[in-house]
N, C-alpha and C positions, 0 to 999 in steps of 0.2 A: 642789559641790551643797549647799543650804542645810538647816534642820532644818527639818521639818515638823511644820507646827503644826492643831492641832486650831482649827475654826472655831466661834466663839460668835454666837448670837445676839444681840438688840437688850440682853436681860436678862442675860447673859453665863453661858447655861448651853450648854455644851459641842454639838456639833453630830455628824452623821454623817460629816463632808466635812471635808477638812484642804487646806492650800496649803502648796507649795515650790515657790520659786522660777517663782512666777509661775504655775503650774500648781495647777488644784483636782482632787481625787479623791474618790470617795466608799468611805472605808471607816469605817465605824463599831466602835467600841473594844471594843461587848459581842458585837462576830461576828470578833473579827479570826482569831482560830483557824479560822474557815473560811474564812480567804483570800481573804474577798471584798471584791473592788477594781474599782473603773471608775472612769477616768480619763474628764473633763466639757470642754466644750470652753464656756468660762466665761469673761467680761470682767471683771478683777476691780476692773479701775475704779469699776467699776456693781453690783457684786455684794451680794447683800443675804442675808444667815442669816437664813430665817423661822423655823426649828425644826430638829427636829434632823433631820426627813424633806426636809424642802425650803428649797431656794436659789435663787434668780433673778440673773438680771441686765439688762441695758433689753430686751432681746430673744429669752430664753429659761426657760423654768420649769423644774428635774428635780425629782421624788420620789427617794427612795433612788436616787441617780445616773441616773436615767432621765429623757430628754427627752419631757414631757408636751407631745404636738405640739398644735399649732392652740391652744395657751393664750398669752392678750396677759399678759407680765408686769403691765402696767400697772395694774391694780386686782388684782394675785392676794396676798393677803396674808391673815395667822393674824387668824381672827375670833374665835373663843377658844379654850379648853381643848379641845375639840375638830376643832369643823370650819377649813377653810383653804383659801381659794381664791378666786374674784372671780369674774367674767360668763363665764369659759371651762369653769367649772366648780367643784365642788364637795369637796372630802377630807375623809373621817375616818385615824385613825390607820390603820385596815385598808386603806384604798383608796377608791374611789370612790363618793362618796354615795348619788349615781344623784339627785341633786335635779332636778325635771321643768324650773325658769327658775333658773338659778344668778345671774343675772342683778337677780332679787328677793327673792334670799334674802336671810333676815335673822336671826340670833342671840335668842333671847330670853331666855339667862339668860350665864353667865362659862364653864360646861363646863366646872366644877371636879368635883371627888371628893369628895363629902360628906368628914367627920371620922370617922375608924376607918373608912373603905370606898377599897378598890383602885381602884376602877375608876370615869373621867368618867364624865359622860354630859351630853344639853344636849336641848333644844328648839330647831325652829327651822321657818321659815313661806316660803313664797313665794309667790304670787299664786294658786296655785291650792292647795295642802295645807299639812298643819303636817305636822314631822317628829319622831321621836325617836330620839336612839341611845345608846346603853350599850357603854362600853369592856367590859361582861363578854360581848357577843359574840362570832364568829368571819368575821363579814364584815363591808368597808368601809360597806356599804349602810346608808341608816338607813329605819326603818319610817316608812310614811305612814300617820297618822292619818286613813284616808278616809270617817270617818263625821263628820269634821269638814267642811262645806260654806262655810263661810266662815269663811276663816283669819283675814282682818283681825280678826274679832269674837274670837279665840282670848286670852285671856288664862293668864297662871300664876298658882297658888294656892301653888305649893311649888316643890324640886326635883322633886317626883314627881307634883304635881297640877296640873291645868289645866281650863280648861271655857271654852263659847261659849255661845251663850246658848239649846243645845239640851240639851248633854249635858256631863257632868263626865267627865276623863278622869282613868289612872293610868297615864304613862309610854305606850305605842302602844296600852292598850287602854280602852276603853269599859267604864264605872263602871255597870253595869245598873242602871235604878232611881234613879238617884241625881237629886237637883233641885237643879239649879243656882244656882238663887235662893240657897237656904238652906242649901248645903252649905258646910261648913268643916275645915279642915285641922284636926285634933288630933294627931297626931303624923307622923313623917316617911313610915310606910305607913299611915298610919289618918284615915279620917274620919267626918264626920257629918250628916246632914242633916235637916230637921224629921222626917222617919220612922224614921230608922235608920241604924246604924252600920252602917262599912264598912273592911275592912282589904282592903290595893290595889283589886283592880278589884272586890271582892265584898261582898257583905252579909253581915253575920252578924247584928246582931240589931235588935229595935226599940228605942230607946232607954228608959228606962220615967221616966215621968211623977213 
């Protein structure tokens, strides 16, 4: 029996899933003290490390060693730092998005982690809503921006601001008061607009002349 080796991604950062001898399993190195193991029934001809949660191969997708059914590997691949998935569906780190067309979803920024902050987080749009999610969560799910009515028209202003051309947003929530026209990012939670300042979704004061 051969040595078992840890599987790398495209970027060569370490994976959940290892192979011997022709065989892949999914145990991951920061749970191995709880002896968790499932062996994947994996082509490794064809076999591709998206992350360290998920592997494919021409005919099958898992999460953490789990057969995601009815997902075509064919388009499921890491859209960034965050989500991951293709037309069958949608992943954040926690689980399942819940995106309404996975199908038209789209990424609007990299899903990185600011500088001195833990935790991603990203935008992202399909035909019918904008979304947003934060690694400082506890569920896969990411919040729909449903005061957004037309997502094509959704632009970003920051990692934490956005607007359409009704309402400025901060992250899933609606910036009360704020005008889009004129509003501007001043720092990474604070903005401004021809009326008044604003830190995340709230006003605090008028600006003074």
């Amino acid at each position: 029996m051969g040595y078992a080796q840890i599987l790398k991604d495209s970027i060569g950062r370490p994976s959940g899933y290892r192979e011997c001898d022709g065989e892949v399993c999914w145990m991951p190195q920061r749970q191995s003290y709880d002896r968790e193991f499932r062996q994947i029934k994996l082509d490794t001809g064809t076999m591709t490390v998206l992350d360290h949660d998920f592997i494919k191969d021409a005919a099958r997708v898992y999460r953490r060693g789990r057969l995601l059914g009815g997902v075509d590997p064919g388009d499921f691949r890491v859209l960034n730092g965050v989500y991951v998935g293709g037309s069958g569906g949608i992943w954040t780190p926690y689980g399942d998005a819940k995106i309404a067309h996975p199908a038209s979803f789209q990424v609007l920024d990299d899903g990185s982690a600011a500088p001195g902050e833990v935790f991603p987080q990203s935008y992202g749009r399909d035909e019918e809503f904008v979304y947003f999610f934060s690694g400082s969560t506890d569920t896969g799910k990411a919040a729909r921006l449903r005061a957004c009515k037309d997502p094509a028209a959704f632009v970003l202003l920051s990692r934490n601001y956005g607007k359409d051309g009704q309402r400025v947003y901060y992250q899933e929530w609606v910036v009360k008061g704020a005008d889009p026209e004129t509003f501007q990012v001043t720092a990474p939670h604070d903005g401004k607009d021809k009326k008044r300042l604003y830190h995340a979704s709230l006003a605090v004061e008028t600006p003074k002349e």
